[in-house]
CHARMM internal coordinates of N, CA and C (Angstrom, degrees):
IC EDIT
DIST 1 N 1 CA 1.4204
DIST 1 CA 1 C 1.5210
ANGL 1 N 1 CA 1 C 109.59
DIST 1 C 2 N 1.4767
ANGL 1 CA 1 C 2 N 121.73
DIHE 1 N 1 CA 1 C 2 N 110.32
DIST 2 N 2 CA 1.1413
ANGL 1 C 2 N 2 CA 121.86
DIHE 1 CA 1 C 2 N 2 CA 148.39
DIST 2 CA 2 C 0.8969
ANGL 2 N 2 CA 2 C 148.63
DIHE 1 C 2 N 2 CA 2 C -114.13
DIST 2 C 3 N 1.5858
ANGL 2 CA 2 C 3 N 130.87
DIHE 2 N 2 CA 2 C 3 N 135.31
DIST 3 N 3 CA 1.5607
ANGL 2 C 3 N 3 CA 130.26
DIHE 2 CA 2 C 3 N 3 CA -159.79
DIST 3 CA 3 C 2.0044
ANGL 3 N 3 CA 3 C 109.92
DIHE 2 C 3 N 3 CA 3 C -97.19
DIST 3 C 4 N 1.2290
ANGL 3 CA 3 C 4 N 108.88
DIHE 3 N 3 CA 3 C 4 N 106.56
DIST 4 N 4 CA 1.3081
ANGL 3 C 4 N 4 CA 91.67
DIHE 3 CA 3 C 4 N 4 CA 156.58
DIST 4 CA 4 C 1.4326
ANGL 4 N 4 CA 4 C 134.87
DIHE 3 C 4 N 4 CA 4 C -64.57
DIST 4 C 5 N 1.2873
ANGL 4 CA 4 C 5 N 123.14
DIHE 4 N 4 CA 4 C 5 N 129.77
DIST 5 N 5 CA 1.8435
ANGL 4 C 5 N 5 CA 129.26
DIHE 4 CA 4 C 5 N 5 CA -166.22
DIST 5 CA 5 C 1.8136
ANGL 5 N 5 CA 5 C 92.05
DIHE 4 C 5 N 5 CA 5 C -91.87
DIST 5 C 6 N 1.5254
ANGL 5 CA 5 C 6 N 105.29
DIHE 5 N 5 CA 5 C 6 N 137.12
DIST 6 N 6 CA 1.2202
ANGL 5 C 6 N 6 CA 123.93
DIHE 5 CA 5 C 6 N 6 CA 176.30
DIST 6 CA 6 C 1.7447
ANGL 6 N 6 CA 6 C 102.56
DIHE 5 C 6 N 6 CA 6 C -65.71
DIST 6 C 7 N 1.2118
ANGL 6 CA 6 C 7 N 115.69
DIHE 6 N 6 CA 6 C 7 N 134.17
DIST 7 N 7 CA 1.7278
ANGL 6 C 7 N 7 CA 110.30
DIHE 6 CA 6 C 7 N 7 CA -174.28
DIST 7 CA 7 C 1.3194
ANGL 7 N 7 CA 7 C 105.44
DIHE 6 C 7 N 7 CA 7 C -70.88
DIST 7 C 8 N 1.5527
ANGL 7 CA 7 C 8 N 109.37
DIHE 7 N 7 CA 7 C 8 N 123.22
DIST 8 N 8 CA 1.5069
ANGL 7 C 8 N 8 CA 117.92
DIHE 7 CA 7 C 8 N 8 CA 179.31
DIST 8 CA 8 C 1.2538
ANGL 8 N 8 CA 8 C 112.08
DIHE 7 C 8 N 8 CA 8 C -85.08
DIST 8 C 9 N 1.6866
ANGL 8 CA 8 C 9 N 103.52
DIHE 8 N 8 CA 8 C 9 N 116.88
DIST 9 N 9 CA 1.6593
ANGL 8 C 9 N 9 CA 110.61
DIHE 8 CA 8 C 9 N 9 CA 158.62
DIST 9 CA 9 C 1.1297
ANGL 9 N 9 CA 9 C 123.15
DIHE 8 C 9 N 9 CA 9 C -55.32
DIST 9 C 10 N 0.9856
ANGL 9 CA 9 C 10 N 112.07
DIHE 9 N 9 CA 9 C 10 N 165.45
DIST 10 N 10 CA 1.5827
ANGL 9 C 10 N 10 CA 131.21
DIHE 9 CA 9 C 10 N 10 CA -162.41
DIST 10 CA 10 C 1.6414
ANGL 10 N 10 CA 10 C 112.70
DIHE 9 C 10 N 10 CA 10 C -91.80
DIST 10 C 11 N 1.3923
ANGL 10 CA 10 C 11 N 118.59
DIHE 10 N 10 CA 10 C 11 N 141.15
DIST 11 N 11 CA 1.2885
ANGL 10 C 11 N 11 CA 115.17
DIHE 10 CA 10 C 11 N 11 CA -138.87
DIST 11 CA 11 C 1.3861
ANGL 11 N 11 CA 11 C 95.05
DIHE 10 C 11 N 11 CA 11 C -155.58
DIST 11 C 12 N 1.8921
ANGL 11 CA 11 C 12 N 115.65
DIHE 11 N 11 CA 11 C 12 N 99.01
DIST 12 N 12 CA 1.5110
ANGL 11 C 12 N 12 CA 89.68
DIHE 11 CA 11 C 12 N 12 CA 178.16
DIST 12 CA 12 C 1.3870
ANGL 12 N 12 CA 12 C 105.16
DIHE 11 C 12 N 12 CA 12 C -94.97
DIST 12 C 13 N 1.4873
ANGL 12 CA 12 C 13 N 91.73
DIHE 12 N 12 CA 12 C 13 N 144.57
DIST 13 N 13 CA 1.5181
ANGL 12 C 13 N 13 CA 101.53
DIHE 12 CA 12 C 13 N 13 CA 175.29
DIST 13 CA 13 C 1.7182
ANGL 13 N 13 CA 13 C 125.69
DIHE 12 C 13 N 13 CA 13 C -87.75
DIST 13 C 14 N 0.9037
ANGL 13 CA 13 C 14 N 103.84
DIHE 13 N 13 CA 13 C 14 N 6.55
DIST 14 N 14 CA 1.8343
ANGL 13 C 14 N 14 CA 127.17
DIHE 13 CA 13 C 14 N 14 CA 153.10
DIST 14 CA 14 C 1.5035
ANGL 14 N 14 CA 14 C 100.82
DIHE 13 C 14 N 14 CA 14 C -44.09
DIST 14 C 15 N 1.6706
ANGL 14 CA 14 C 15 N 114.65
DIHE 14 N 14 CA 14 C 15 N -78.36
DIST 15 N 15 CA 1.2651
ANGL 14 C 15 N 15 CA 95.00
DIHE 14 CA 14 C 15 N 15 CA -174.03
DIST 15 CA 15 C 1.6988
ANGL 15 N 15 CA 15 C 138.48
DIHE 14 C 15 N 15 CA 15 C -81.16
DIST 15 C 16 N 1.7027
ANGL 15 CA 15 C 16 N 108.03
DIHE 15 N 15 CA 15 C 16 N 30.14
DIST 16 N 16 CA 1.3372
ANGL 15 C 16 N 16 CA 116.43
DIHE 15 CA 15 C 16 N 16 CA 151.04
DIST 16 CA 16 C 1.2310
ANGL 16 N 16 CA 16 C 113.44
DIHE 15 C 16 N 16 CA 16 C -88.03
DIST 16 C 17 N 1.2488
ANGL 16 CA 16 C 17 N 116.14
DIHE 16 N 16 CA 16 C 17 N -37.10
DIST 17 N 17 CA 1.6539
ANGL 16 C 17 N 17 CA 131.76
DIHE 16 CA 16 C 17 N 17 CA -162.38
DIST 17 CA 17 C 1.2725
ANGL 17 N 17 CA 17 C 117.71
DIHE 16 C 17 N 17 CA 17 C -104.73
DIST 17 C 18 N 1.4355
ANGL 17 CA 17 C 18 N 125.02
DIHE 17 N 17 CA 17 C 18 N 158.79
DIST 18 N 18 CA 1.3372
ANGL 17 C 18 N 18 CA 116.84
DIHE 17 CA 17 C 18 N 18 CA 177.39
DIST 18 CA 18 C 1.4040
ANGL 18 N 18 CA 18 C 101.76
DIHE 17 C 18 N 18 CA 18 C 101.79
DIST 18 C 19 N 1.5538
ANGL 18 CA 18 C 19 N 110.75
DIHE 18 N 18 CA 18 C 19 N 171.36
DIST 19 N 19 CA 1.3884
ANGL 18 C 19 N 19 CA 143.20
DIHE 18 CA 18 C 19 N 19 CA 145.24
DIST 19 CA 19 C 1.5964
ANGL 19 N 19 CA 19 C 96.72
DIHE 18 C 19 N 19 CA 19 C -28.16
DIST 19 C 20 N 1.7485
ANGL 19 CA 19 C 20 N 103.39
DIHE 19 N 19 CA 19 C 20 N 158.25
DIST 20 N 20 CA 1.2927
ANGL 19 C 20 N 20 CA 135.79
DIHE 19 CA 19 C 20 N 20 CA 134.20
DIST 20 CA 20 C 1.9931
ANGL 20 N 20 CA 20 C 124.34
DIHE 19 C 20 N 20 CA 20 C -54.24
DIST 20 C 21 N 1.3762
ANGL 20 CA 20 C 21 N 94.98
DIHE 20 N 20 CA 20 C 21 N -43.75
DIST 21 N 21 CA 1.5698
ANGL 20 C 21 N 21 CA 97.61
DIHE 20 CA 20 C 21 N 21 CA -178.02
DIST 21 CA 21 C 1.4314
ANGL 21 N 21 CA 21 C 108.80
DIHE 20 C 21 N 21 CA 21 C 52.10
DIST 21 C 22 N 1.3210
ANGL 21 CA 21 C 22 N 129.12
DIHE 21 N 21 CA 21 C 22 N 48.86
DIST 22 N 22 CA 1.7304
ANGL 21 C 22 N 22 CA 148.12
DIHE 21 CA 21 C 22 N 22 CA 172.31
DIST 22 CA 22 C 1.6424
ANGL 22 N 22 CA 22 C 87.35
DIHE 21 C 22 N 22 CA 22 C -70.59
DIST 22 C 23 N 1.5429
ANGL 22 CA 22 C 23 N 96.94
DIHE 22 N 22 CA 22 C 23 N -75.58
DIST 23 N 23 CA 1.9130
ANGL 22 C 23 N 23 CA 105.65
DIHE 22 CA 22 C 23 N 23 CA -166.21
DIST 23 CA 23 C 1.6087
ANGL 23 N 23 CA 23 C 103.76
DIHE 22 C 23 N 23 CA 23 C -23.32
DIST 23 C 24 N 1.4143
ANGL 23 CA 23 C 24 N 102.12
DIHE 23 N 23 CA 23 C 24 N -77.78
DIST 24 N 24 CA 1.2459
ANGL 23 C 24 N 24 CA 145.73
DIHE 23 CA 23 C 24 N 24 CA -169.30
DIST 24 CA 24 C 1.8751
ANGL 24 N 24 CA 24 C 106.29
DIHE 23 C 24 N 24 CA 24 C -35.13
DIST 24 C 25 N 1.2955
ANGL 24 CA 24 C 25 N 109.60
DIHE 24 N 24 CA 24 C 25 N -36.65
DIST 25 N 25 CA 1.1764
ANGL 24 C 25 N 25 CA 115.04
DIHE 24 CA 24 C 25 N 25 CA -161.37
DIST 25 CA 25 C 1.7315
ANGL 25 N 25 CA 25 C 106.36
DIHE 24 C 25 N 25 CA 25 C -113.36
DIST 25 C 26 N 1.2797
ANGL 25 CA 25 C 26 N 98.67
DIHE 25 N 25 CA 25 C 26 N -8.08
DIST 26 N 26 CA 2.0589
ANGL 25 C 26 N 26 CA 109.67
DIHE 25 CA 25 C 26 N 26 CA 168.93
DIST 26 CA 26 C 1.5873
ANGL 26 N 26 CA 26 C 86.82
DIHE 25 C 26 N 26 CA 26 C -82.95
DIST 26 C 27 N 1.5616
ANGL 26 CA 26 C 27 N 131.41
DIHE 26 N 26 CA 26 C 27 N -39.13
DIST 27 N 27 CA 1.2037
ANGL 26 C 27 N 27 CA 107.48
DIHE 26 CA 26 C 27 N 27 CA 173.14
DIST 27 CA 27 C 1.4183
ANGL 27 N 27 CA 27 C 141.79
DIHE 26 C 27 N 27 CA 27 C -81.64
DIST 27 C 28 N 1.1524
ANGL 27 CA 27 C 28 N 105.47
DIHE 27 N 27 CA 27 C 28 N -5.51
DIST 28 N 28 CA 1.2121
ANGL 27 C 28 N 28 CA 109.67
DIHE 27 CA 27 C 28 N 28 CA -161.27
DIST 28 CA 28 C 1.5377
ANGL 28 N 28 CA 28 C 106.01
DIHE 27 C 28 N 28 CA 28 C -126.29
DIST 28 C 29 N 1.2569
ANGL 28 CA 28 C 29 N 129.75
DIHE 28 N 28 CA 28 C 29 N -8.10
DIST 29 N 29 CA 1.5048
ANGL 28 C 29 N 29 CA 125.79
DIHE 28 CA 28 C 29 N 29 CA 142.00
DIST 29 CA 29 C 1.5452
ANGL 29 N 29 CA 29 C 122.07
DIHE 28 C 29 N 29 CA 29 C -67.88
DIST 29 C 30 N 0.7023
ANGL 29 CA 29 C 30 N 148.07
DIHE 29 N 29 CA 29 C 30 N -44.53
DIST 30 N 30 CA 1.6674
ANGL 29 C 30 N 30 CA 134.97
DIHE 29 CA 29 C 30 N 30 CA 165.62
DIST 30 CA 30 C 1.1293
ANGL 30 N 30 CA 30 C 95.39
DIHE 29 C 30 N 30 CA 30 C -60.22
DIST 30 C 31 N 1.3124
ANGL 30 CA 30 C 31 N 162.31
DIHE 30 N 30 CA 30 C 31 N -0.78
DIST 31 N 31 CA 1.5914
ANGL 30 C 31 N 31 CA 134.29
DIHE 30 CA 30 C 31 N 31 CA -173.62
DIST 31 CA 31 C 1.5918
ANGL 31 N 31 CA 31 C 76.02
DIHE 30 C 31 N 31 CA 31 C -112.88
DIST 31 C 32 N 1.6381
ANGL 31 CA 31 C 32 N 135.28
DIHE 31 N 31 CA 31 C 32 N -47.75
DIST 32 N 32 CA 1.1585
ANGL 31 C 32 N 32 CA 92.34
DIHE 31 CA 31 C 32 N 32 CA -178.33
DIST 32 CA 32 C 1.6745
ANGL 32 N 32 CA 32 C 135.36
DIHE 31 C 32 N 32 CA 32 C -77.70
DIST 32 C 33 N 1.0872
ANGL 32 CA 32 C 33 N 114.04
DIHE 32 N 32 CA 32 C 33 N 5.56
DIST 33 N 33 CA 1.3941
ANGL 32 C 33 N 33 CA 120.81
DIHE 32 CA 32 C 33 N 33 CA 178.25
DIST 33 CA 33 C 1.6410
ANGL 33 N 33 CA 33 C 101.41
DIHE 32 C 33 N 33 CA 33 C -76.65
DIST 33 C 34 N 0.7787
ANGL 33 CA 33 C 34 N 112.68
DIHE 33 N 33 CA 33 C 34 N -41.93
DIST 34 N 34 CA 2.0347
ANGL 33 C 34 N 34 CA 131.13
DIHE 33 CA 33 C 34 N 34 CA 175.19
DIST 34 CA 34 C 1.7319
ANGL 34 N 34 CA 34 C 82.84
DIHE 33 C 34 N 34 CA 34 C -45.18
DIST 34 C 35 N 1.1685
ANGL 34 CA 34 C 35 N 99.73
DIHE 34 N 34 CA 34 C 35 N -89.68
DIST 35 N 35 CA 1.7559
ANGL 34 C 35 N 35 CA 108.15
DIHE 34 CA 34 C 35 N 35 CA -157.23
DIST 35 CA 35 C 1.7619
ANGL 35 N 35 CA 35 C 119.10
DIHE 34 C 35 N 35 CA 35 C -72.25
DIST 35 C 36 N 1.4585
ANGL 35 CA 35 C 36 N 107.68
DIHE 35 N 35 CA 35 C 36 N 0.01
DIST 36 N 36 CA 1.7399
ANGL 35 C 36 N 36 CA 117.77
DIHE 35 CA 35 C 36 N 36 CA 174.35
DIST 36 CA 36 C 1.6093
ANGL 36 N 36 CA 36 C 106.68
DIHE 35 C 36 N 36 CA 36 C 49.61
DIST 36 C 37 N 1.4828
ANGL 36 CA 36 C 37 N 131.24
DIHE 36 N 36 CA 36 C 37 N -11.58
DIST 37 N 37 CA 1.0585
ANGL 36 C 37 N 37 CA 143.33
DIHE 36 CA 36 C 37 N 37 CA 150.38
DIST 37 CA 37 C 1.6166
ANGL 37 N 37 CA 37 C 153.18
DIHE 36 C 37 N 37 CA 37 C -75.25
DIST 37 C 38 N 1.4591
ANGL 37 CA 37 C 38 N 115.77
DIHE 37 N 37 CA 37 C 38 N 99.34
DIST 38 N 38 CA 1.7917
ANGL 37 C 38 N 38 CA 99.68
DIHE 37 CA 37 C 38 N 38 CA -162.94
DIST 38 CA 38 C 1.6962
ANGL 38 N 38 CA 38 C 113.58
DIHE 37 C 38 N 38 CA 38 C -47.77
DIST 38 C 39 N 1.9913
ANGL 38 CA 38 C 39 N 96.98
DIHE 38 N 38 CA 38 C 39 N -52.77
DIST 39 N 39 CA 1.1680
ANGL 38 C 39 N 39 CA 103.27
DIHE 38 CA 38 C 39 N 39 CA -152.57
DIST 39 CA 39 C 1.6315
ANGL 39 N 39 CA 39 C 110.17
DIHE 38 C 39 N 39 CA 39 C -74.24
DIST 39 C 40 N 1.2820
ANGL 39 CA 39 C 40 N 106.92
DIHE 39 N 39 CA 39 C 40 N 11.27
DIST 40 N 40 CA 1.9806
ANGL 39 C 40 N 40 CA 112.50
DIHE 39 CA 39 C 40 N 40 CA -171.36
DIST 40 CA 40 C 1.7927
ANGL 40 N 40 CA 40 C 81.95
DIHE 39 C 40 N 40 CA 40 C -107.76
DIST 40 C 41 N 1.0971
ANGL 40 CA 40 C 41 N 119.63
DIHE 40 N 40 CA 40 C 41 N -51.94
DIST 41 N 41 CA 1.6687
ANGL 40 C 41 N 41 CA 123.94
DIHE 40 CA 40 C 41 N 41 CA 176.57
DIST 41 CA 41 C 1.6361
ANGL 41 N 41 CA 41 C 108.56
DIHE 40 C 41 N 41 CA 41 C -31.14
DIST 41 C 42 N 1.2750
ANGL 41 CA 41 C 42 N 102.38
DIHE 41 N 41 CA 41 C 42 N -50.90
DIST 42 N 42 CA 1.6853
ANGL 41 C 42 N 42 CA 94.13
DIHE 41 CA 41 C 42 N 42 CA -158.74
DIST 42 CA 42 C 1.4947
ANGL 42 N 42 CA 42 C 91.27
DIHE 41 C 42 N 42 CA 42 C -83.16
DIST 42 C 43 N 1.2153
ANGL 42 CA 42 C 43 N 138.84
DIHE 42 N 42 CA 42 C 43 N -52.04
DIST 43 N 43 CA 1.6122
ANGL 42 C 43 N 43 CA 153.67
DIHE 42 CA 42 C 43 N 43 CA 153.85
DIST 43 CA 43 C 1.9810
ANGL 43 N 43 CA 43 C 89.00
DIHE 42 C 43 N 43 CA 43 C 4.50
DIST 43 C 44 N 1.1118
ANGL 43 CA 43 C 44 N 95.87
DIHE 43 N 43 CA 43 C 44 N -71.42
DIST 44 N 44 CA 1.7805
ANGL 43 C 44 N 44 CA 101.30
DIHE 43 CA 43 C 44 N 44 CA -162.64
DIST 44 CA 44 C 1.3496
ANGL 44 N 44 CA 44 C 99.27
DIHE 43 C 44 N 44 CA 44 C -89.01
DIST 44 C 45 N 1.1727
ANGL 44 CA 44 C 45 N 147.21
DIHE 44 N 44 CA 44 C 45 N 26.38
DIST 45 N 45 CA 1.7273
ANGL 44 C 45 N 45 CA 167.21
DIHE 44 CA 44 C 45 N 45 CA 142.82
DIST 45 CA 45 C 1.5099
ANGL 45 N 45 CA 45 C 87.09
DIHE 44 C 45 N 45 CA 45 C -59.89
DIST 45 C 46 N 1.6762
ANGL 45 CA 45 C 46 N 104.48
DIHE 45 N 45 CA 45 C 46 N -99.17
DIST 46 N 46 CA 0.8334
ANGL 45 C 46 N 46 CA 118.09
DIHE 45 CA 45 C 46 N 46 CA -179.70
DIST 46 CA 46 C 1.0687
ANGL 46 N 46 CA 46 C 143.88
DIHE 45 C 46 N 46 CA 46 C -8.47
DIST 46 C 47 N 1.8945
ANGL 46 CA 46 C 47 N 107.33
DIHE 46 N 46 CA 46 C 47 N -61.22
DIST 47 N 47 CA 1.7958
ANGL 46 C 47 N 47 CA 107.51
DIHE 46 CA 46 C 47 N 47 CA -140.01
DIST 47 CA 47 C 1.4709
ANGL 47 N 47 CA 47 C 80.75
DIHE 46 C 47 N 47 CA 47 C -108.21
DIST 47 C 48 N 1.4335
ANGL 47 CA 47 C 48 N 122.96
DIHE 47 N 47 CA 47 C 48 N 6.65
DIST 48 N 48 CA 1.8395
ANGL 47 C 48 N 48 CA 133.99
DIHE 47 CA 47 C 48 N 48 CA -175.23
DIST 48 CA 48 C 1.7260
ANGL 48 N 48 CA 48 C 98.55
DIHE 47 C 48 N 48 CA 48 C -103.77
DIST 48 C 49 N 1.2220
ANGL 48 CA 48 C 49 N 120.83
DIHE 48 N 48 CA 48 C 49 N -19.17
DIST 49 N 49 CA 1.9546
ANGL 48 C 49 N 49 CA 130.13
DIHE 48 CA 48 C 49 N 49 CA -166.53
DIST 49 CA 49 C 2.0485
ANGL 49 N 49 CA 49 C 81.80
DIHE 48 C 49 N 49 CA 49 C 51.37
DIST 49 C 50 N 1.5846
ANGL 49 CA 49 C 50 N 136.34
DIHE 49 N 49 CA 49 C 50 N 65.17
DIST 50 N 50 CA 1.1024
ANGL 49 C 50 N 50 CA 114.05
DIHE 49 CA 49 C 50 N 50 CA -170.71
DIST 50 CA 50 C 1.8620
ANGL 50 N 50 CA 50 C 102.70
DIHE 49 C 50 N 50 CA 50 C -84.86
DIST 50 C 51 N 1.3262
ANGL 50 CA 50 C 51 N 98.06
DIHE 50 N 50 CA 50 C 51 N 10.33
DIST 51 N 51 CA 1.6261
ANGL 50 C 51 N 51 CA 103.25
DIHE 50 CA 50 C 51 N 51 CA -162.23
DIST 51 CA 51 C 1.8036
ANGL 51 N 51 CA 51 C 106.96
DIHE 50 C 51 N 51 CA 51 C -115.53
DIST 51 C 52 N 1.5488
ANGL 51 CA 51 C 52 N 90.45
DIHE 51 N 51 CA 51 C 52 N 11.39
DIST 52 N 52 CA 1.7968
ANGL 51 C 52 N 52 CA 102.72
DIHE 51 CA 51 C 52 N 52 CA 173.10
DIST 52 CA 52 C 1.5969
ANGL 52 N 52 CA 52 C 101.99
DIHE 51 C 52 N 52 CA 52 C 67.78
DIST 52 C 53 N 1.3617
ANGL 52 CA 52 C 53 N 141.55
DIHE 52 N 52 CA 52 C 53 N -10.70
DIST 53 N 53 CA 1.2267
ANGL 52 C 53 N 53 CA 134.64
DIHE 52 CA 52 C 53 N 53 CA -179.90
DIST 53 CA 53 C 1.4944
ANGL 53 N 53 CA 53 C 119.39
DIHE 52 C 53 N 53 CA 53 C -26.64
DIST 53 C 54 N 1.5682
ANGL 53 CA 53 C 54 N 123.93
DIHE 53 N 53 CA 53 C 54 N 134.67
DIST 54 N 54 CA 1.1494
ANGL 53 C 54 N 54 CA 137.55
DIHE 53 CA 53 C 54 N 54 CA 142.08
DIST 54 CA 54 C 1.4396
ANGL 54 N 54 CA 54 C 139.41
DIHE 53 C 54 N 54 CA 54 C -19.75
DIST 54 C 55 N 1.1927
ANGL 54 CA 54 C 55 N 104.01
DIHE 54 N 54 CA 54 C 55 N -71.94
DIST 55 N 55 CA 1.4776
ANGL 54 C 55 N 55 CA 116.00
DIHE 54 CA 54 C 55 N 55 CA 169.34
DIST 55 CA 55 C 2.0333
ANGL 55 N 55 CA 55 C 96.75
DIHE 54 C 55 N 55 CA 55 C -106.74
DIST 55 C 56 N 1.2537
ANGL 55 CA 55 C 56 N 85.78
DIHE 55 N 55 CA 55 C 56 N -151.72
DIST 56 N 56 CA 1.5541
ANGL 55 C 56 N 56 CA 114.41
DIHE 55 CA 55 C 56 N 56 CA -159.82
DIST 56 CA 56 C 1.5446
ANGL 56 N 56 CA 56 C 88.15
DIHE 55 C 56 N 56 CA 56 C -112.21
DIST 56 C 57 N 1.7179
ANGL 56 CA 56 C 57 N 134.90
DIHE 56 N 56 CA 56 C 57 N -63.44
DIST 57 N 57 CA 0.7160
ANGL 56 C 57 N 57 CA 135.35
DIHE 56 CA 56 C 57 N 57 CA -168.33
DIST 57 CA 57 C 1.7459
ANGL 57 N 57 CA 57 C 122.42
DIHE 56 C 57 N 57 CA 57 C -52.79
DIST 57 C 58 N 1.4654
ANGL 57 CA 57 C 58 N 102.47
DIHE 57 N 57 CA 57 C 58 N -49.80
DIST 58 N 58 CA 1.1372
ANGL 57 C 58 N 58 CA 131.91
DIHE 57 CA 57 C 58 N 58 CA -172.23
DIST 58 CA 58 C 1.6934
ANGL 58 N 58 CA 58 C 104.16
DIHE 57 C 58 N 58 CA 58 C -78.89
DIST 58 C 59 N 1.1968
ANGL 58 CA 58 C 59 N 140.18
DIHE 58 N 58 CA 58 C 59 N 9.00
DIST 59 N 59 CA 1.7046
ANGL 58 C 59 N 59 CA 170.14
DIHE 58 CA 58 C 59 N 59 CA 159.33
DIST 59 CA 59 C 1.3271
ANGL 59 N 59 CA 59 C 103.55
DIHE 58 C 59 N 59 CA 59 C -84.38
DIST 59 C 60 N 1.4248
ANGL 59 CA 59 C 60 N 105.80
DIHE 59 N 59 CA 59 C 60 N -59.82
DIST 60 N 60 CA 1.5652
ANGL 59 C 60 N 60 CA 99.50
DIHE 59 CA 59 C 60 N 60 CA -175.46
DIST 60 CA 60 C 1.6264
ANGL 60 N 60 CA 60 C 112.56
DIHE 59 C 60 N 60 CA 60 C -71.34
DIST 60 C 61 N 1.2767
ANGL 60 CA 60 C 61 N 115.92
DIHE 60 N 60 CA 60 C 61 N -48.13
DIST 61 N 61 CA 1.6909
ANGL 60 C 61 N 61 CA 132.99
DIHE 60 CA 60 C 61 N 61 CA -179.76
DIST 61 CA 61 C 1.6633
ANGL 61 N 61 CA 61 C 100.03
DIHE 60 C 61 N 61 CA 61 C -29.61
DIST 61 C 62 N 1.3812
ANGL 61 CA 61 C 62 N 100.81
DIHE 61 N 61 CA 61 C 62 N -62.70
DIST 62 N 62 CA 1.8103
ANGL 61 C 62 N 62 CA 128.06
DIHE 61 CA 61 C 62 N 62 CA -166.15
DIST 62 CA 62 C 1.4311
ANGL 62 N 62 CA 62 C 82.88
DIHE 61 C 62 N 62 CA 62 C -32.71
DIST 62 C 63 N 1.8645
ANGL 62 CA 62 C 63 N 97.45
DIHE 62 N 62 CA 62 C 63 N -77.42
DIST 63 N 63 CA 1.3703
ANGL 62 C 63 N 63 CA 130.03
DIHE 62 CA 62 C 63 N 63 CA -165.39
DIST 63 CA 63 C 1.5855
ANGL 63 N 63 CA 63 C 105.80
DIHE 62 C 63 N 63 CA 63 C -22.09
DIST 63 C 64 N 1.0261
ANGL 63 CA 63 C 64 N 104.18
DIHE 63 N 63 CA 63 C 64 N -66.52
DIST 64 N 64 CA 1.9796
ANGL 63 C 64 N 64 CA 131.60
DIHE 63 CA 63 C 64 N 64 CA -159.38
DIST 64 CA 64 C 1.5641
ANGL 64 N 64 CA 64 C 88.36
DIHE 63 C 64 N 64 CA 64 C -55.95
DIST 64 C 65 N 1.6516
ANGL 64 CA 64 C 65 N 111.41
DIHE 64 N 64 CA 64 C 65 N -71.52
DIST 65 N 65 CA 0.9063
ANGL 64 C 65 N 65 CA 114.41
DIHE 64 CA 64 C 65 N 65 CA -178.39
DIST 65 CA 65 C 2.1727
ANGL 65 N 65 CA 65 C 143.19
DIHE 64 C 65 N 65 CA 65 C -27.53
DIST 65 C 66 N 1.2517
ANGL 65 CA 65 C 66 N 82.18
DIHE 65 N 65 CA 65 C 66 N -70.91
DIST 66 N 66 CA 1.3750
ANGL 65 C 66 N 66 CA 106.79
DIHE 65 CA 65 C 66 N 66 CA 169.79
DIST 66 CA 66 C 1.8375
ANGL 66 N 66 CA 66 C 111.77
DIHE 65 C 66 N 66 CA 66 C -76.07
DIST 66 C 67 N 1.0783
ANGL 66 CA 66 C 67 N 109.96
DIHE 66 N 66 CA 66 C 67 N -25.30
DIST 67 N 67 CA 1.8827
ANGL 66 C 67 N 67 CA 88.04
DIHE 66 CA 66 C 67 N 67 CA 175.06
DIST 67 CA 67 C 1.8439
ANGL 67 N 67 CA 67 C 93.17
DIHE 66 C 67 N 67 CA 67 C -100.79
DIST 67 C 68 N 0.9595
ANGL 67 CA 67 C 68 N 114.10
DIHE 67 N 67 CA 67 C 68 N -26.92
DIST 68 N 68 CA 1.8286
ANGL 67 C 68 N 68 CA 101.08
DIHE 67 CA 67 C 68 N 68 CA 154.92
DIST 68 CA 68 C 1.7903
ANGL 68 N 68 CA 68 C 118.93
DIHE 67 C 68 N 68 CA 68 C -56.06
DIST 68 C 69 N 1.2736
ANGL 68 CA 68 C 69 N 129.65
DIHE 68 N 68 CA 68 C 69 N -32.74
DIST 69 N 69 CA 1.3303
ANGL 68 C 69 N 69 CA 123.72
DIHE 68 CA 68 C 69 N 69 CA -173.93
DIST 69 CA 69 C 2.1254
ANGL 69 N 69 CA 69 C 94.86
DIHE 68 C 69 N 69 CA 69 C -90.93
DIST 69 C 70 N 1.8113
ANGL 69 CA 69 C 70 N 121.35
DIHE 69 N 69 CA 69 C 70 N -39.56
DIST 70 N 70 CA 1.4528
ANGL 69 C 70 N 70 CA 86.14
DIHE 69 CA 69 C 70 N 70 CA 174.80
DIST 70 CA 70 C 1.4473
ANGL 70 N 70 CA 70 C 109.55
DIHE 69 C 70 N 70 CA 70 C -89.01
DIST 70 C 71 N 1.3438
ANGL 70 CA 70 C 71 N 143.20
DIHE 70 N 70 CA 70 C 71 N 17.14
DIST 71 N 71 CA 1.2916
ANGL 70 C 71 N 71 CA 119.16
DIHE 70 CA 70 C 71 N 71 CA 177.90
DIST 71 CA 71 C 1.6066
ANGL 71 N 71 CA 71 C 103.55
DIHE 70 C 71 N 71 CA 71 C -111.13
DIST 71 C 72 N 1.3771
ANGL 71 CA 71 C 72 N 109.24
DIHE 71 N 71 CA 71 C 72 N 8.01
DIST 72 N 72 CA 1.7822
ANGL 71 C 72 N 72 CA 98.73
DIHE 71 CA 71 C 72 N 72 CA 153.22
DIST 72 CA 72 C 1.3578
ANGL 72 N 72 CA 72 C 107.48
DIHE 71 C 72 N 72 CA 72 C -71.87
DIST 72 C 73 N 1.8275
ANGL 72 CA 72 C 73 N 94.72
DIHE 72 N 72 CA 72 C 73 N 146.27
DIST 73 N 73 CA 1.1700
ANGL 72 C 73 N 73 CA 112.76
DIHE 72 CA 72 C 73 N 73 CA 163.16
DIST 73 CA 73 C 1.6913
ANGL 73 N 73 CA 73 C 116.05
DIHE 72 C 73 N 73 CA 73 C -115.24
DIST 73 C 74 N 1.6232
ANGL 73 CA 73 C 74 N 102.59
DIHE 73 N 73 CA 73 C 74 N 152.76
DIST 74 N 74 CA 1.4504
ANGL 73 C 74 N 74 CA 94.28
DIHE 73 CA 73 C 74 N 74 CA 175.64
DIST 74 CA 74 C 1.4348
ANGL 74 N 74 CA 74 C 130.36
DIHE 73 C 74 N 74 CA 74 C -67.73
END
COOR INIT
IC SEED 1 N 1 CA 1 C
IC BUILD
């Protein structure tokens, strides 16, 4: 007996898990309304640490993260 499995969409599991990203996202919506751009948004995240990050790596994560959760749409 074999069952074919319906192809599973893709599902980030970020937005079960994790932080709220409130802080994160009072900052980083007005800069993107400034620049009308995600991928120039996270650019000046970054190369600014505007998200107080630790490392470098963990700057970008934030970054990725949070302008991935406001530039979904429903």
């Amino acid at each position: 007996m074999t069952e074919e499995a319906a192809p599973a969409s893709r599902y980030a599991l970020s937005f079960t898990s994790g932080a709220l990203l409130m802080r994160e996202a009072l900052i980083i919506a007005p800069l993107y309304l400034h620049e009308h751009d995600w991928a120039k948004t996270r650019v000046v995240i970054e190369q600014d640490n505007l998200l107080q990050a630790r490392t470098v790596a963990s700057g970008q994560r934030f970054a990725r993260e949070v302008t991935q959760r406001l530039a979904a749409r429903p």
